[in-house]
N, C-alpha and C positions, 0 to 999 in steps of 0.2 A: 772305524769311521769310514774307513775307503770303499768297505761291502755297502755301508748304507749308501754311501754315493753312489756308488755304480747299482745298486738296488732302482735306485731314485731317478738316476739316467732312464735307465731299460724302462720304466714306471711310466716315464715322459714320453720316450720314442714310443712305445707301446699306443700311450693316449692322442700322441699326434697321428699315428699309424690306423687309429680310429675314425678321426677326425676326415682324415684326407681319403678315406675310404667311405666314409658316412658322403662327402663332398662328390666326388667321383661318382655315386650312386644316385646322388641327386641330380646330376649334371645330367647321366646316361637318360632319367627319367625325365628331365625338362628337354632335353635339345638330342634329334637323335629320330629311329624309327618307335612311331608310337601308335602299337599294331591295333590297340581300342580304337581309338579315334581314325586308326588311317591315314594318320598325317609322317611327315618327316620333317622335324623343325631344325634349325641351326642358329646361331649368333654368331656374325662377323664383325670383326674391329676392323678401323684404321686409325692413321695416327695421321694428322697435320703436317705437311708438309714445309718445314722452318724456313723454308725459302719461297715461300709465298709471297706474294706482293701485297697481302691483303687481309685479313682475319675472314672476309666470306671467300675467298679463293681459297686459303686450308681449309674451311669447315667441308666447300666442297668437295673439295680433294681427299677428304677425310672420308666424307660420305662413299664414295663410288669404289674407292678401297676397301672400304669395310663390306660394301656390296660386290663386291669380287671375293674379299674372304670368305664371305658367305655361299657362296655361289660357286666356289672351290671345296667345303665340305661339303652338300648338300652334294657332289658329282662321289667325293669318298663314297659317301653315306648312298647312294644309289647303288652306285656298283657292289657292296655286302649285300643287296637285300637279295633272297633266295627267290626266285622265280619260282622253283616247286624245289622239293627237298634234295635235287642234286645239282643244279644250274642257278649258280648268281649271273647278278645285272651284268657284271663286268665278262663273263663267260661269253654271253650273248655280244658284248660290244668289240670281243677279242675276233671273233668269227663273222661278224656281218656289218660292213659299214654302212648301212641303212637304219639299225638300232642304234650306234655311235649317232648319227647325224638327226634321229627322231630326241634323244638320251639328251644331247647339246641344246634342241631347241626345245624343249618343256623347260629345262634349266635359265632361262629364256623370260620363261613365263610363271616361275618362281614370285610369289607373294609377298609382299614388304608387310607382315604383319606389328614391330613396333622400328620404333627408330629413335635415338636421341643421342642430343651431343654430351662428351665426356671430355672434361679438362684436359686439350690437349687433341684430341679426335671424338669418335662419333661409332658407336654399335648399331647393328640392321641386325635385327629380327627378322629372319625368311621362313616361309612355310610353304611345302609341295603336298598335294593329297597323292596316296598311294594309288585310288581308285579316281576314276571319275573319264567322261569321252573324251575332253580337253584337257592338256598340258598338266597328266597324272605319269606314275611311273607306267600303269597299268597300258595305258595310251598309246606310250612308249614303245615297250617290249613284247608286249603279246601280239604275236600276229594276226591279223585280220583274216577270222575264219569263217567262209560263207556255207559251208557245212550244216544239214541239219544236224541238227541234236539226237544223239546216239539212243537209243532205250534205255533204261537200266535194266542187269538181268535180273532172269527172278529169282525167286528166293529156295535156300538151296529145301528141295522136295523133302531130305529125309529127316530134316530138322523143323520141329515144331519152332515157330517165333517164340521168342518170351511175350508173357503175362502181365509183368510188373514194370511199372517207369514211376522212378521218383515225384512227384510232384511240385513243381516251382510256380508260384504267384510272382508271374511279371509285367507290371504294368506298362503300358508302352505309350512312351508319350506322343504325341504327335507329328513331332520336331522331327522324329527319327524313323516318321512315314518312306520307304521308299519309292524311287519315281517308276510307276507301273510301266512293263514292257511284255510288249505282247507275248503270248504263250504258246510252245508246240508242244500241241496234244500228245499226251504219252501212250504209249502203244499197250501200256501193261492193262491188268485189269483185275481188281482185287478178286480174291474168294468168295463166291459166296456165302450167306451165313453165317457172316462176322460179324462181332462187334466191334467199329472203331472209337479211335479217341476223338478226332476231331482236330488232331494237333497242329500249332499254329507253324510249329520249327523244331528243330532238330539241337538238343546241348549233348553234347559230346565232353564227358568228363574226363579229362588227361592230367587230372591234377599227381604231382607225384613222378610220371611218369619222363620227364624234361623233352616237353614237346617243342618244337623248334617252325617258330612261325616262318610260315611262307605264302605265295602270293595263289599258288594251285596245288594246292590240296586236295591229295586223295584218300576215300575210307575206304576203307578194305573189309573183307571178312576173316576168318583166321584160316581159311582157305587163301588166303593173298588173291583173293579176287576185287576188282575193284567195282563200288557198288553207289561210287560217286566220285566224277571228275568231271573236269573240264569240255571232254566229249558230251556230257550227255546234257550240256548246257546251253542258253543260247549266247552269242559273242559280247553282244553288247551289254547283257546283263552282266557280265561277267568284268567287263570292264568298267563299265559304271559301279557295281556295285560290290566287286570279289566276290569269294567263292563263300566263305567265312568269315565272321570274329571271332577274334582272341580276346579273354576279360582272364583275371586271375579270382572273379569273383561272380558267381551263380548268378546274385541279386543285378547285375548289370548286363546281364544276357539280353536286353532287351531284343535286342535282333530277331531272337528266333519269339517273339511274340506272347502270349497272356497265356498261352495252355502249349506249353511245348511237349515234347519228347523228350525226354532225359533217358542218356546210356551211357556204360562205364568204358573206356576205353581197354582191353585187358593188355595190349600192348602197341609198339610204334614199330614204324617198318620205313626203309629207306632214310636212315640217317637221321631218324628221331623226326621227321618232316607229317608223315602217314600215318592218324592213328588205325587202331584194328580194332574189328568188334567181336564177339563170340558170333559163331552162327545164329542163335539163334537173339542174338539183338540186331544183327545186319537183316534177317528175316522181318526181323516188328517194324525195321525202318520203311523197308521197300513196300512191306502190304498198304505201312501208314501213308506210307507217301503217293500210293496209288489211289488213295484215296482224297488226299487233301493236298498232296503235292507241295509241299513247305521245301523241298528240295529243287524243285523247278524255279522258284520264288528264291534261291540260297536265301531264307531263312536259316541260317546252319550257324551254330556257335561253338567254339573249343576252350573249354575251360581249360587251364594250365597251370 
């Protein structure tokens, strides 16, 4: 009788051990960074202050605590997010107090998206975009580069590009039109003699591989060349709009447009942050993108 009880124990803890792990997962997924959409949300409490003189002086007081609590994760939750795959937010606010003091005031300007009173205090729903020109993390910490936008190199000579890209029907709704920003002409200049695709963007499949989102992302070849980053971009696009999405699902790539590019990642570089491509799929990117330029556009998506 004592083994079933202690059976029956372990059976319990085991199912609450579920439970609170099912919970935990759901939490990280509603409140937290949420690299699809671009947002970082958070929920702060306060509680009423029992020495109030008045039922709307606690509710207020309840309010502007819970929007402090809020406002206190969402500074956590910044300082994690990766900048590119070896420099978080907080790296940059430890070395430069000009990113502290940009970091404090977007925090500032932190979104009250719900709010409601709870017997006793009062929850705020906050929400910050990762990207965007005003009061984004992007805003924040990327320096202000007036730099033209670097070439991409070309494609390495002794390797034919690949032939074959998976084919993805993505519809692209309207909604998720980006805000057009002027363009610097790229230096490259395809092949002649080719046939292109026509491709709208760029999917980059990392599924499998535990790809670790970050804010500048670079691809590489299996040469460790880099054959898209931040250089070859212009600034403000970059801020408004990142470099990439992250989706853990093909069907929601919309980003990279109705006729993309699809390639496999064969492996990651710099701390799981960089995927790499074969030579000769870093080759089909650069001729495609000489062509139709989905990479000028960060049209570029990262399955994961």
């Amino acid at each position: 009788m004592k083994k079933n009880f202690t059976k029956c124990m372990r059976m319990a803890m085991l199912t609450m051990l579920v439970m609170i792990m099912s919970m935990v997962s759901a939490f990280a997924e509603d409140s937290g960074v949420n690299w699809e959409k671009g947002v970082i949300t958070v929920e702060g409490t306060g509680v009423a202050n029992p020495r109030a003189l008045t039922p709307l002086q606690g509710r207020l007081g309840a309010r502007l605590a819970a929007k402090a609590d809020a406002q206190r994760q969402l500074l956590e939750i910044i300082k994690g997010v990766n900048v590119d795959a070896e420099t978080t937010v907080e790296n940059l606010m430890l070395t430069s107090d000009v990113i502290t003091t940009r970091v404090s005031g977007v925090l500032t300007g932190a979104r009250i998206v719900d709010e409601k009173e709870i017997s006793g205090g009062y929850i705020v729903t906050m929400q910050m975009p990762i990207y965007g020109m005003t009061n984004s993390v992007a805003s924040a910490v990327l320096p202000h580069d007036t730099a033209q936008p670097q070439p991409y190199p070309e494609p390495v000579p002794s390797v034919a590009p690949s032939q074959t890209s998976i084919h993805v029907d993505i519809s692209v709704p309207p909604s998720s039109a980006q805000t057009p920003i002027p363009q610097t002409p790229t230096a490259q200049k395809a092949p002649a003699g080719k046939a292109y695709g026509k491709y709208t963007g760029l999917i980059v499949d990392c599924r499998g591989l535990g790809l670790k989102p970050v804010m500048s992302p670079v691809i590489k070849n299996a040469n460790g060349e880099s054959i898209y980053g931040h250089k070859n971009l212009d600034y403000d696009r970059v801020v408004s709009n990142g470099m990439a999405g992250y989706t853990t699902d093909m069907s929601r790539a919309t980003r990279a447009g109705s006729n993309p590019l699809v390639v496999r990642a064969i492996s990651l570089d710099n701390h799981n942050g960089n995927p790499v491509l074969s030579l000769a799929d870093a080759n089909r990117v650069l001729i495609e993108n000489a062509v139709s330029g989905f990479l000028d556009q960060t049209n570029v998506v990262f399955v994961r």
